[in-house]
C-alpha positions as CSV (number, residue, x, y, z in Angstrom):
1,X,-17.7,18.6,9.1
2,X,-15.2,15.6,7.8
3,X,-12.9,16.5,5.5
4,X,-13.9,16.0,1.9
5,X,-11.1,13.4,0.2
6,X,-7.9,14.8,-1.3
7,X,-7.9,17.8,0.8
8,X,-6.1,18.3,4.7
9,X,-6.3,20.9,7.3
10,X,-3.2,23.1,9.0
11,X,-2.8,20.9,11.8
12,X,-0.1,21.2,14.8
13,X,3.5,20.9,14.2
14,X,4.0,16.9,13.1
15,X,5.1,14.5,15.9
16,X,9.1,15.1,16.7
17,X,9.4,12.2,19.0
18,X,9.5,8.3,18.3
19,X,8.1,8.5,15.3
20,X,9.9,6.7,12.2
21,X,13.7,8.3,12.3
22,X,15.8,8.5,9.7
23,X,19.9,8.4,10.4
24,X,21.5,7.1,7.3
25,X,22.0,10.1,5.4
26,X,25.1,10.6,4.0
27,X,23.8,13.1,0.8
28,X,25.4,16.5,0.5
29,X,24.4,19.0,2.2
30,X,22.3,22.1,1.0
31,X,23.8,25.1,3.4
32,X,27.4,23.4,3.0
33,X,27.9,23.6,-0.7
34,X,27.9,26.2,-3.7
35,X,25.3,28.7,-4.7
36,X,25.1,25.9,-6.9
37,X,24.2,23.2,-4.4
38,X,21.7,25.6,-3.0
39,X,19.9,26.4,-6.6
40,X,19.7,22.7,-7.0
41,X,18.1,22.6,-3.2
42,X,15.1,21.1,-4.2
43,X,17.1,17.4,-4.7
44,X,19.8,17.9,-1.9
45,X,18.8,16.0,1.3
46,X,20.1,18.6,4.0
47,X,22.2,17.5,7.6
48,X,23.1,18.8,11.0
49,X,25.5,20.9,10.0
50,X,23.4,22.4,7.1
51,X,20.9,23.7,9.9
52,X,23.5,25.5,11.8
53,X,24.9,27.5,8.6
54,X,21.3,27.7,7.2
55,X,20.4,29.5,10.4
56,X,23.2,31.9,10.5
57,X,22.0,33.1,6.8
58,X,18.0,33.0,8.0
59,X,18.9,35.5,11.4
60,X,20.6,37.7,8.9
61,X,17.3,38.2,7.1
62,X,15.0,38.1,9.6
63,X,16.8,39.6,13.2
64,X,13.5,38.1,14.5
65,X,14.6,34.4,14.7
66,X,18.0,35.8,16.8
67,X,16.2,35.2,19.6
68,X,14.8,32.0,19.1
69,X,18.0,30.5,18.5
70,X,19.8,32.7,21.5
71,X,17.2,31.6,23.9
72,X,16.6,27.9,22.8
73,X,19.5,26.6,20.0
74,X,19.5,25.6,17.0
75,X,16.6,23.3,16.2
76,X,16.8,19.9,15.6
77,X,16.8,18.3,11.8
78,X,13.7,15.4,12.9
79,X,14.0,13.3,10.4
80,X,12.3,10.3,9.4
81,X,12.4,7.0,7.6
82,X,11.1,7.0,4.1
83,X,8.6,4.9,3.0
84,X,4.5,3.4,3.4
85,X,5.0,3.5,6.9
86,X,5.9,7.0,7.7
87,X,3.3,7.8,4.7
88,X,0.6,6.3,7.0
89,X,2.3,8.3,10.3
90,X,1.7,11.3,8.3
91,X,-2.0,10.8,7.0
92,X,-2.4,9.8,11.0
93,X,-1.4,12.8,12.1
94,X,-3.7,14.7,9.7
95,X,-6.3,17.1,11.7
96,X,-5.7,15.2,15.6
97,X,-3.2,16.2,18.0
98,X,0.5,14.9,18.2
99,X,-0.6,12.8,20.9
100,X,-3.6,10.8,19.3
101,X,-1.0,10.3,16.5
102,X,1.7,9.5,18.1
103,X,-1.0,7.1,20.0
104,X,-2.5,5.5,17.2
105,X,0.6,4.5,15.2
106,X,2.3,3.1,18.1
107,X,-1.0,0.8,18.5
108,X,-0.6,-0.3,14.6
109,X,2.7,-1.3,15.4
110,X,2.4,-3.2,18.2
111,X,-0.5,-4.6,15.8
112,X,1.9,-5.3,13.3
113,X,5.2,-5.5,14.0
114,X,6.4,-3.7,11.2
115,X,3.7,-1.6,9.3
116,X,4.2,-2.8,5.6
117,X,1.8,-2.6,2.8
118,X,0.7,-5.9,2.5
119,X,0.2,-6.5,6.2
120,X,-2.1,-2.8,6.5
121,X,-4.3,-4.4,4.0
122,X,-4.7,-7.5,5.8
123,X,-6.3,-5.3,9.0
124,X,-10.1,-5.1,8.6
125,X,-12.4,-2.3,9.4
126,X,-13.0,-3.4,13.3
127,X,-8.9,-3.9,13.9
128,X,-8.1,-0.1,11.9
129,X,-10.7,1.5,14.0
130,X,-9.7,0.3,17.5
131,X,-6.2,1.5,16.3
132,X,-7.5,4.8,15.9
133,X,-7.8,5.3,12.0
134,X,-11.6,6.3,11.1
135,X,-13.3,5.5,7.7
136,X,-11.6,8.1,5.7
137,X,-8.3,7.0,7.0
138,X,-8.7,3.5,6.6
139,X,-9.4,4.1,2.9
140,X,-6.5,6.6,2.4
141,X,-4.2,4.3,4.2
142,X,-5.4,1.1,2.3
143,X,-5.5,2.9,-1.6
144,X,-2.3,3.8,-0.8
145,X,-0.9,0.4,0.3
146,X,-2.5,-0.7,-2.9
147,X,-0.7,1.9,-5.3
148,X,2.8,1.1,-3.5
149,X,1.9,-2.9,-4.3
150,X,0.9,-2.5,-7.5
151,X,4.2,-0.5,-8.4
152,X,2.1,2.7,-9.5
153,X,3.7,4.6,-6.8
154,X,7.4,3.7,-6.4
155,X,8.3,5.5,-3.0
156,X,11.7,5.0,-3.5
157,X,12.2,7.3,-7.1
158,X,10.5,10.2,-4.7
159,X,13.9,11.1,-3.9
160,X,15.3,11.3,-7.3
161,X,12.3,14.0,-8.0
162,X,11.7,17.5,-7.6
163,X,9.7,18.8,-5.0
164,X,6.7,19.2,-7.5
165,X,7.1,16.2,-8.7
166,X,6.7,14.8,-5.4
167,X,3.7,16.6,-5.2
168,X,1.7,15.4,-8.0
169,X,2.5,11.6,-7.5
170,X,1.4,12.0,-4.1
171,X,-1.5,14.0,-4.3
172,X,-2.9,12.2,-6.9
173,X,-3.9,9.5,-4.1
174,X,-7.1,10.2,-1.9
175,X,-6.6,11.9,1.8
176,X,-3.0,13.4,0.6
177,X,-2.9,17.0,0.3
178,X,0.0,19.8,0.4
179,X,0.6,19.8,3.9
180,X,0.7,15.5,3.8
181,X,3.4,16.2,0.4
182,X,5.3,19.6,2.2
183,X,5.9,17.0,5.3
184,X,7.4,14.4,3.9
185,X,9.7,16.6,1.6
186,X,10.6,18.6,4.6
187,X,11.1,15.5,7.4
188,X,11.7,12.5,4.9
189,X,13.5,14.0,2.0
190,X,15.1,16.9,4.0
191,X,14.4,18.9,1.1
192,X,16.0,22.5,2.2
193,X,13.7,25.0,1.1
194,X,10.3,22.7,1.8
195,X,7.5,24.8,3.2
196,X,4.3,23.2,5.2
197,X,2.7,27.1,5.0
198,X,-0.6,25.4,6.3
199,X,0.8,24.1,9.4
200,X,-1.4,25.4,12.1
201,X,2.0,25.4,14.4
202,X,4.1,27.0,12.0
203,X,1.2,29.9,11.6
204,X,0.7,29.9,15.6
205,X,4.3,30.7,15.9
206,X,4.8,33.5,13.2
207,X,1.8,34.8,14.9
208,X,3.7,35.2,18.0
209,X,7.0,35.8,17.3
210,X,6.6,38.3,14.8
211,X,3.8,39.7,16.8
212,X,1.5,39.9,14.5
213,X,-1.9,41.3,15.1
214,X,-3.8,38.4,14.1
215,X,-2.6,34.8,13.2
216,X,-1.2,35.0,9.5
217,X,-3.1,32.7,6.7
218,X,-1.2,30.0,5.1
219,X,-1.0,32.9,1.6
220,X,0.3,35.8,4.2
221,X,3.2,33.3,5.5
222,X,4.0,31.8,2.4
223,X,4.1,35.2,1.0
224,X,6.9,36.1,4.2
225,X,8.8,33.4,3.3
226,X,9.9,34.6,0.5
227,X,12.7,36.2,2.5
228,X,14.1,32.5,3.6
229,X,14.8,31.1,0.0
230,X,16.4,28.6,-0.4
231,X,16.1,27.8,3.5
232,X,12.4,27.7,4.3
233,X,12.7,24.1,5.7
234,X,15.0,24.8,8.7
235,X,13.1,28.2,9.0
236,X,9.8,26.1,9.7
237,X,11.9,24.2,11.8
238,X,13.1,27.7,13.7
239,X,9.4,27.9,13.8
240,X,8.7,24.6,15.2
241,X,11.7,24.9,17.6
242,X,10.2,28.3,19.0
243,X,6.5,26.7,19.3
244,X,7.2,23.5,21.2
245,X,9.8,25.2,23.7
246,X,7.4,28.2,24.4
247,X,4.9,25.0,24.9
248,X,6.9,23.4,27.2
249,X,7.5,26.3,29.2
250,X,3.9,26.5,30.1
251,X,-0.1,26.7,29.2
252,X,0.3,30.8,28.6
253,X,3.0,30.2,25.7
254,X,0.8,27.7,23.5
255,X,-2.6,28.6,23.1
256,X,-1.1,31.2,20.3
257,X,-2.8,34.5,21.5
């Protein structure tokens, strides 16, 4: 069944390679600072070096991520760009595979050049499809084009919000939903304690590390969580870390059993 408008399904963990990367932030981190910096997490972009103290707190909590990071490091921070293109990266990856994705926005900018607003509204239907967006896509990614044009949305005050804030200018749009929103705060804005809790990856994996009997909803791990406030963002990305390496090291580790 399609997915009715305004809503989104847990999909896997969002693409970690090529995708728009962002390496000009020079913000305070959220680990580094004061029990003050951390209360005010929900505006502090966090770094590199926030994820290694963050994780040091997180294994304290929960011995359970010890091995994660024994066995595989510390994971990496994957940011991305802000702005309408990583927006429309996001609403690609929505429901498909990292690979059709991945796939897809790479065909749109070769298309392109550089995927702006007022060049995404000049595609028609035959060009966005061959790309790889379908109907509902090509009308998400075109009302939003739209809103950023008209100045409705300004993409650039998102950073100056809180996280809820975030939330409701973004999901006011059609095809944007929670885990579109808890993406971009957690891989755009680097918003510490940012939580995509209907990520199908991020369930698969608390399925298996925690061994779980079966795989948690998005309300059971949300409800976990709790324990890694103010630091759910690099515990997702423990998560993720844990999910794409057990992947890697072969077919038995990701079919989340």
């Amino acid at each position: 069944m399609p997915p009715k408008p305004k809503t989104e399904a847990g999909r896997e963990v969002p693409s970690t390679s090529r995708a728009p990367a962002n390496t000009e932030r020079k913000r305070k981190g959220a680990a580094n600072g004061s029990s003050g910096a951390a209360s005010k997490a929900g505006l502090v972009a966090i770094t590199e070096s926030d994820i290694a103290v963050a994780a040091r707190r997180l294994a304290r909590r929960e011995p359970r991520f010890r091995p994660v990071l024994k066995k595989y490091g510390l994971p990496p921070l994957w940011p991305r760009e802000p702005g309408f293109a990583t927006l429309i990266f996001i609403i690609l990856e929505q429901q498909v595979s990292m690979q059709s994705a991945q796939a897809a926005f790479e065909r749109l900018q070769a298309t392109l050049g550089v995927v702006t607003p007022e060049a995404f509204l000049g595609l028609d239907d035959a060009q966005l499809k061959t790309i790889g967006f379908s109907r509902q896509k090509m009308r998400y990614g075109r009302e939003l084009a739209r809103v950023v044009l008209d100045g409705s949305l300004d993409l650039n005050a998102l950073h100056v919000m809180e996280d809820e804030a975030v939330r409701s200018a973004l999901t006011r749009l059609p095809g944007i939903g929670d885990w579109t929103v808890d993406v971009y705060l957690l891989m755009v804005l680097l918003r510490a304690d940012a939580f995509p809790k209907g990520d199908l990856a991020l369930l698969i994996a608390a399925h298996r590390l925690f061994g779980l009997t079966t795989r948690p909803t998005p309300a059971e791990v949300e409800l976990m969580a709790e324990a890694w406030r103010p630091y759910r963002g690099v515990a997702t990305r423990i998560l993720w870390h844990f999910y794409l390496s057990e992947r890697r090291a072969g077919p038995s580790h990701a079919d989340g059993s």
